[in-house]
N, CA, C and O of each residue as an XYZ file, in Angstrom:
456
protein
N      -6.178    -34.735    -14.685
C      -6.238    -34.680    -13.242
C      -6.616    -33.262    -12.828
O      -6.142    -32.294    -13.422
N      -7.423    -33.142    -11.863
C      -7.696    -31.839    -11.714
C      -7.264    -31.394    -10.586
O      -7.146    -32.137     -9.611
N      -6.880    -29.750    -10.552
C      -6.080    -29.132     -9.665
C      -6.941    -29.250     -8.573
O      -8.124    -29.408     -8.871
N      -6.636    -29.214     -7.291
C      -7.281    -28.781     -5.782
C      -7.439    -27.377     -5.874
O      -6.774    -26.581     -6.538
N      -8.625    -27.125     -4.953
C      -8.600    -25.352     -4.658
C      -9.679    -25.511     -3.582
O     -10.175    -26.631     -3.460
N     -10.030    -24.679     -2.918
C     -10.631    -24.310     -1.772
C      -9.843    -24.604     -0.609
O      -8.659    -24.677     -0.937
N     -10.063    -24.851      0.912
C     -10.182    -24.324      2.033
C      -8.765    -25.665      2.258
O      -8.942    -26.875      2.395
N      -7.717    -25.078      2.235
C      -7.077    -26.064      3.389
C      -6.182    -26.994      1.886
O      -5.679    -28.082      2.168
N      -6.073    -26.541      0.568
C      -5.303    -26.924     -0.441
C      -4.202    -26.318     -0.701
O      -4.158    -25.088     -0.741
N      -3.026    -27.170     -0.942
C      -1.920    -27.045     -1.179
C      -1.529    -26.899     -2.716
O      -2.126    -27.918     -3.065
N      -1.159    -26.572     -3.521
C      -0.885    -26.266     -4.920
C       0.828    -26.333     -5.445
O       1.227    -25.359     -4.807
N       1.432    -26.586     -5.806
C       3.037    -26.843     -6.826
C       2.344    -25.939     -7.710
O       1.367    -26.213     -8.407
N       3.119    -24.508     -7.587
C       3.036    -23.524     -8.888
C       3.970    -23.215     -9.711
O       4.982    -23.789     -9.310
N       4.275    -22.416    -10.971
C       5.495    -21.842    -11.223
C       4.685    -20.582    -11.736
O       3.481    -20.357    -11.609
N       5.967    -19.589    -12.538
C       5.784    -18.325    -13.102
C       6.777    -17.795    -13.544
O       7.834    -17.711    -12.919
N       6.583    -17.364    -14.676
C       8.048    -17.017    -15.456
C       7.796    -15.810    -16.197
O       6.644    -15.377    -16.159
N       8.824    -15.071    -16.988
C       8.807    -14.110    -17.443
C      10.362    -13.498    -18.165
O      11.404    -14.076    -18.473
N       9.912    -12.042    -18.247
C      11.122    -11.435    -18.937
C      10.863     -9.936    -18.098
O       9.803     -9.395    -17.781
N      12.189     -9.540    -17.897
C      12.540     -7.917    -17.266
C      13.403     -7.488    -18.171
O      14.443     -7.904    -18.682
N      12.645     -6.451    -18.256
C      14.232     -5.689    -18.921
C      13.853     -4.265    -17.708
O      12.753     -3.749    -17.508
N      15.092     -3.948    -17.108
C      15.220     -2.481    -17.074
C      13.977     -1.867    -16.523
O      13.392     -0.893    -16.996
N      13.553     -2.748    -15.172
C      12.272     -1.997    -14.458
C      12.299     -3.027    -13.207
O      12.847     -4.114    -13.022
N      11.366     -2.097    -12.347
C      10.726     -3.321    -11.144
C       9.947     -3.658    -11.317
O       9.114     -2.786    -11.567
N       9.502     -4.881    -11.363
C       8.694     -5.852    -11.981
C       7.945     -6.471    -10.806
O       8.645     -7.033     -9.964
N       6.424     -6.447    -10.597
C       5.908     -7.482     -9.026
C       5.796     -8.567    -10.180
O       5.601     -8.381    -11.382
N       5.973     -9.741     -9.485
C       6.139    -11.200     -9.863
C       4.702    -11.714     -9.386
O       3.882    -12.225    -10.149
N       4.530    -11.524     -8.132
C       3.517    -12.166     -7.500
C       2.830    -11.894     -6.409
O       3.456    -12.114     -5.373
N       1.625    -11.440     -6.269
C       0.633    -10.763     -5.032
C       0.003    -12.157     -4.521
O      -0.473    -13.079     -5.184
N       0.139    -12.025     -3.266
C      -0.416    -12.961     -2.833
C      -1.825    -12.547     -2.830
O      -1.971    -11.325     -2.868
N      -2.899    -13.248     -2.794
C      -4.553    -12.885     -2.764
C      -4.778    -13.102     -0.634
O      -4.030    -13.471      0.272
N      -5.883    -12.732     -0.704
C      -6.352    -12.721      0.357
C      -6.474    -14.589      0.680
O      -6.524    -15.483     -0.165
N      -6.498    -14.744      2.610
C      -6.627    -16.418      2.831
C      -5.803    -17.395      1.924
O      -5.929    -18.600      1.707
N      -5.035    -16.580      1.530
C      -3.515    -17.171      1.129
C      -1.996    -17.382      1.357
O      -1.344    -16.369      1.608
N      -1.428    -18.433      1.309
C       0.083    -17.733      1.835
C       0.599    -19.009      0.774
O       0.108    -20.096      0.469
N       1.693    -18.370      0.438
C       2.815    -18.977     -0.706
C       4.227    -19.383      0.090
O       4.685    -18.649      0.965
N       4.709    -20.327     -0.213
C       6.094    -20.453      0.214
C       6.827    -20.467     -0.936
O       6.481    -21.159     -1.894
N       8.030    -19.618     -0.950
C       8.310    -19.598     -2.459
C       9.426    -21.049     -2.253
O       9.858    -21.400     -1.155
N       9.816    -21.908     -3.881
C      10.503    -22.649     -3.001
C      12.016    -22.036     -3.434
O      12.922    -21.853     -2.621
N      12.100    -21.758     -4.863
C      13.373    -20.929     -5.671
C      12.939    -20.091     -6.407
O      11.723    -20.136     -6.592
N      13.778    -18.943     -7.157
C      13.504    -18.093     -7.875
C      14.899    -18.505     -8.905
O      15.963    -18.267     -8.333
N      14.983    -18.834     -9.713
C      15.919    -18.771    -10.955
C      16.076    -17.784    -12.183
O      15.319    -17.764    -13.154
N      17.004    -17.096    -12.019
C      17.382    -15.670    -12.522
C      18.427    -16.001    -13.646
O      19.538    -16.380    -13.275
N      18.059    -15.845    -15.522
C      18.888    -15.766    -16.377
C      19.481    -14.994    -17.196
O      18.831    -14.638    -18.179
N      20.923    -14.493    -17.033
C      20.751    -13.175    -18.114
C      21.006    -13.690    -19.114
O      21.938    -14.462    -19.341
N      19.871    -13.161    -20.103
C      20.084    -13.583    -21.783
C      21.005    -13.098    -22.655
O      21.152    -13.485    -23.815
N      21.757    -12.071    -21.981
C      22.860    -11.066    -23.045
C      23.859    -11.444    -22.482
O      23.790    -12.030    -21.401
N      25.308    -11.123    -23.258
C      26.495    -11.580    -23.380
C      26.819    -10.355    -22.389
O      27.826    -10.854    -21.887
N      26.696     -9.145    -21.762
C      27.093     -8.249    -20.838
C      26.526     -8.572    -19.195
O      25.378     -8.845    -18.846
N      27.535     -8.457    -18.505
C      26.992     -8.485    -16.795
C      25.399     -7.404    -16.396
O      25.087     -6.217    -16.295
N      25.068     -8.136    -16.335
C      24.063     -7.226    -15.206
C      24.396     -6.968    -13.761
O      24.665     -7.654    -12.774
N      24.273     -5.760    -14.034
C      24.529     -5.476    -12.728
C      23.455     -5.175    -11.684
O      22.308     -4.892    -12.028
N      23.876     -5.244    -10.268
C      23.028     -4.418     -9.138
C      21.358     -5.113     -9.373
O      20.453     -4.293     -9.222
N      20.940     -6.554     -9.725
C      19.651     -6.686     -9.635
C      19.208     -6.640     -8.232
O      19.998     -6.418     -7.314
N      17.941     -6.850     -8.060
C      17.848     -6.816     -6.705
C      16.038     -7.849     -6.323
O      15.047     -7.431     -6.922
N      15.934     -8.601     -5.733
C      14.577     -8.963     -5.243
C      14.237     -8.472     -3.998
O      14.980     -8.304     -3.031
N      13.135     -8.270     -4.094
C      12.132     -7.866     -2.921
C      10.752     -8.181     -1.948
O       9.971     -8.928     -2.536
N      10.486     -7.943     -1.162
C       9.225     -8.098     -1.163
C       8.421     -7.367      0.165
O       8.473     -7.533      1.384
N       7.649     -6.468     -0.748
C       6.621     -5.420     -0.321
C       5.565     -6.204      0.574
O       4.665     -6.985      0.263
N       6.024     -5.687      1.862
C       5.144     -6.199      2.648
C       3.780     -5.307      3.360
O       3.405     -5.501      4.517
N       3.270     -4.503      2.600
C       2.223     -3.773      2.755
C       2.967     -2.375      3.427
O       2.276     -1.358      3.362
N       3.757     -2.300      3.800
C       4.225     -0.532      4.356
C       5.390     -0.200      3.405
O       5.422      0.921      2.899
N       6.519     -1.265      3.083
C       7.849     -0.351      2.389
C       8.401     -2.125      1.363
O       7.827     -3.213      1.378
N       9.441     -1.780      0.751
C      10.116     -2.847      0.375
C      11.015     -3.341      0.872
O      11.953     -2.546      0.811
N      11.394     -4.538      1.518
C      11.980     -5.233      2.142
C      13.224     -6.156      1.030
O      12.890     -6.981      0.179
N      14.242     -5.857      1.250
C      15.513     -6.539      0.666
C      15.595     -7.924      0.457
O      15.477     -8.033      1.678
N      15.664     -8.820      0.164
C      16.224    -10.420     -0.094
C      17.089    -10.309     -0.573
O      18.083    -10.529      0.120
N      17.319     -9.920     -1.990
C      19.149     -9.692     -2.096
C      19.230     -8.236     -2.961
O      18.711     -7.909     -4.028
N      20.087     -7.533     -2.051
C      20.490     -6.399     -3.355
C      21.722     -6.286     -3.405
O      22.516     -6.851     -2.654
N      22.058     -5.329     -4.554
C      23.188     -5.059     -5.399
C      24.021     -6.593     -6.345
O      25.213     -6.552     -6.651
N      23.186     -7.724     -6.646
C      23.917     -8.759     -7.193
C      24.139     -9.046     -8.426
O      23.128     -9.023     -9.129
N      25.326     -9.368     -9.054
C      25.719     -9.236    -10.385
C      25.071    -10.890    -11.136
O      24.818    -11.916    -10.504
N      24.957    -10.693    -12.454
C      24.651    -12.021    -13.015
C      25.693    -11.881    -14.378
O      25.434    -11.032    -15.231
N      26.831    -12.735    -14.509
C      27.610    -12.588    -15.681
C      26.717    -12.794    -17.131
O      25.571    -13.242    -17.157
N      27.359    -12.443    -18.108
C      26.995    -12.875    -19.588
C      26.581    -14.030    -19.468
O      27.203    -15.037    -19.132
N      25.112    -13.856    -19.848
C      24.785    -15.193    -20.080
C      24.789    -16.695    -18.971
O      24.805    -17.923    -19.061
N      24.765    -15.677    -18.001
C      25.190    -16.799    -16.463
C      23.556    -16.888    -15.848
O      22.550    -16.305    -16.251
N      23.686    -17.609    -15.008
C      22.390    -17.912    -14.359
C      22.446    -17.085    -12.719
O      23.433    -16.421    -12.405
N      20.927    -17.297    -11.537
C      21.385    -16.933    -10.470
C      20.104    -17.312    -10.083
O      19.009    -16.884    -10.448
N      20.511    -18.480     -9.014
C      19.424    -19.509     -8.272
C      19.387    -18.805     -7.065
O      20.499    -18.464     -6.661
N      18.120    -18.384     -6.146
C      18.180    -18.146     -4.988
C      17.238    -19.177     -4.349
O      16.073    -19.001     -4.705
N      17.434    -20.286     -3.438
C      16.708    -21.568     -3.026
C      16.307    -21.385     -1.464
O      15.813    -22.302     -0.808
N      16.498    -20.474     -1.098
C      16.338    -20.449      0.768
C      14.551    -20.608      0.265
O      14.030    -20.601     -0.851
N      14.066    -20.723      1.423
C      12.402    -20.516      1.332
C      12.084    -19.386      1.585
O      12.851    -18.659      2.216
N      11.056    -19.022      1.218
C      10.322    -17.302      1.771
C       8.586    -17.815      2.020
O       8.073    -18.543      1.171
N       8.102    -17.540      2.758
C       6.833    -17.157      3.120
C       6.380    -15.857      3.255
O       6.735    -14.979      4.041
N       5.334    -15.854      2.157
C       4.302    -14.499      2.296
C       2.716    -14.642      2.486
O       2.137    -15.712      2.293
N       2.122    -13.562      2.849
C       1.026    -13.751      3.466
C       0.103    -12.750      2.995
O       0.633    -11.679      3.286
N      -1.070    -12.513      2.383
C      -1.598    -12.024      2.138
C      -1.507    -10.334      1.897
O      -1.596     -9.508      2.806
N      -1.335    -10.064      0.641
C      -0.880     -8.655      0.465
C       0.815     -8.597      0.201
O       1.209     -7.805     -0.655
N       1.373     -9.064      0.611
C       3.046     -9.314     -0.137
C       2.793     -9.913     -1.395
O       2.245    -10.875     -1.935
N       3.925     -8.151     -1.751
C       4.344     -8.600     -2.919
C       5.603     -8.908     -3.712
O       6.485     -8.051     -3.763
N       5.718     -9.827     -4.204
C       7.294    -10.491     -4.522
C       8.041     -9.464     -5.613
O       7.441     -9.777     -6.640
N       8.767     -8.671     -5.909
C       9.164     -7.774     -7.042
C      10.770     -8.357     -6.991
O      11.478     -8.733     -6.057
N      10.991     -8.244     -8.475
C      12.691     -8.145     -8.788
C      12.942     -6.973     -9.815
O      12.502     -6.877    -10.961
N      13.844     -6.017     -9.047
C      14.669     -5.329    -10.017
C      15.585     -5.442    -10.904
O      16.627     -5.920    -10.458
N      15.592     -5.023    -12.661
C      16.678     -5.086    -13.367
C      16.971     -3.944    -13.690
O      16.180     -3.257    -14.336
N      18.517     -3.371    -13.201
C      18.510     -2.139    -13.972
C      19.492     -1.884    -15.016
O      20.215     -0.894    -15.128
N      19.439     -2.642    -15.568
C      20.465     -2.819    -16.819
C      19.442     -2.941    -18.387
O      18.218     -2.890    -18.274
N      19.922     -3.059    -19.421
C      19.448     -2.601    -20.596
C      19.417     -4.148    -20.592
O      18.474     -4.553    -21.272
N      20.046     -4.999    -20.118
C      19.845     -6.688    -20.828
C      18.543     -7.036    -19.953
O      17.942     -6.577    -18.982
N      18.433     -8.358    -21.058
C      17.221     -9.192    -20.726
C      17.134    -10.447    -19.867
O      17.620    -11.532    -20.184
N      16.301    -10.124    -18.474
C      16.685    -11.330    -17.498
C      15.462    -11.507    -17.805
O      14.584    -10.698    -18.104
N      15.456    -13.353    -17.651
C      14.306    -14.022    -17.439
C      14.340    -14.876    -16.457
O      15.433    -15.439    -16.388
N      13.473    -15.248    -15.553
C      12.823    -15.758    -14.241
C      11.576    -16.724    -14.415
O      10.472    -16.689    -14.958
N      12.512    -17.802    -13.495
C      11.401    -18.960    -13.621
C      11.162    -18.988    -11.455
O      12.054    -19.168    -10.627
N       9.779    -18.759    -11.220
C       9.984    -19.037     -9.930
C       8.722    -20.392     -9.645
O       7.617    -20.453    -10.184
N       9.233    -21.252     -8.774
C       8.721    -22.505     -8.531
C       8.211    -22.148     -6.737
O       9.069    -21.799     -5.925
N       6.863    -22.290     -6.373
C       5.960    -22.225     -5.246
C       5.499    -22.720     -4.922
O       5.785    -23.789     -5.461
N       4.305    -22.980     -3.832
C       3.019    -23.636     -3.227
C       2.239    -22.492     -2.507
O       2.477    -21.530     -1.777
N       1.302    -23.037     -3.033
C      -0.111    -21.752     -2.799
C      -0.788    -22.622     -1.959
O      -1.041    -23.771     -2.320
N      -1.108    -22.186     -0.871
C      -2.305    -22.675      0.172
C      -2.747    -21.819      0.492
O      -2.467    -20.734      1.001
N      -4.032    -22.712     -0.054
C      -5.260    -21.279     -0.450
C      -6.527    -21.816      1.176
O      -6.976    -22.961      1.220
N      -6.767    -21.090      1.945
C      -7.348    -20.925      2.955
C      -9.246    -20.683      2.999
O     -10.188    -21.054      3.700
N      -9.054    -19.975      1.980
C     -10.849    -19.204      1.411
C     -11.888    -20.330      1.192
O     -13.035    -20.052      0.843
């Protein structure tokens, strides 16, 4: 089955990864685009708390908060499900500042405008 793309298409995306111990952009929106995120799912892989992660999103002048200072236990998970809309030039970043390894699965829709 083939994906949709051009002017006025809707898209079901995901994107996943690994942080260790940096700010990480997740996802730039492109130009004649806007994303609704629908969740971001946050796992720490080590048996120690992480502390103080934080998501963001750079909206072309500074970084804008979604959640900071939040802990994820050993080996615990951390779902954030509200919706977010971004718009061309936002960019989605999550901070880890701990030595353990979080991994992130985030689930979207891209409507692509161009």
């Amino acid at each position: 089955m083939a994906i949709p793309s051009g002017s006025g298409s809707e898209v079901l995306k995901t994107k996943s990864g690994l942080i260790r111990n940096t700010t990480t952009s997740i996802l730039t929106v492109d130009a004649l685009h806007i994303v609704t995120i629908i969740s971001i799912n946050l796992a720490n892989e080590a048996a120690s708390v992480i502390n103080d992660f934080e998501i963001m999103i750079h909206d072309g002048t500074a970084d804008r908060w979604i959640i900071r200072k939040q802990n994820i236990p050993g080996n615990g998970t951390f779902v954030y499900s509200d919706k977010l809309v971004l718009q061309p030039a936002h960019v989605l970043k999550i901070k880890e500042a701990d030595w353990a390894n979080m991994s992130y699965w985030i689930s979207y829709i891209d409507q692509d405008w161009s």
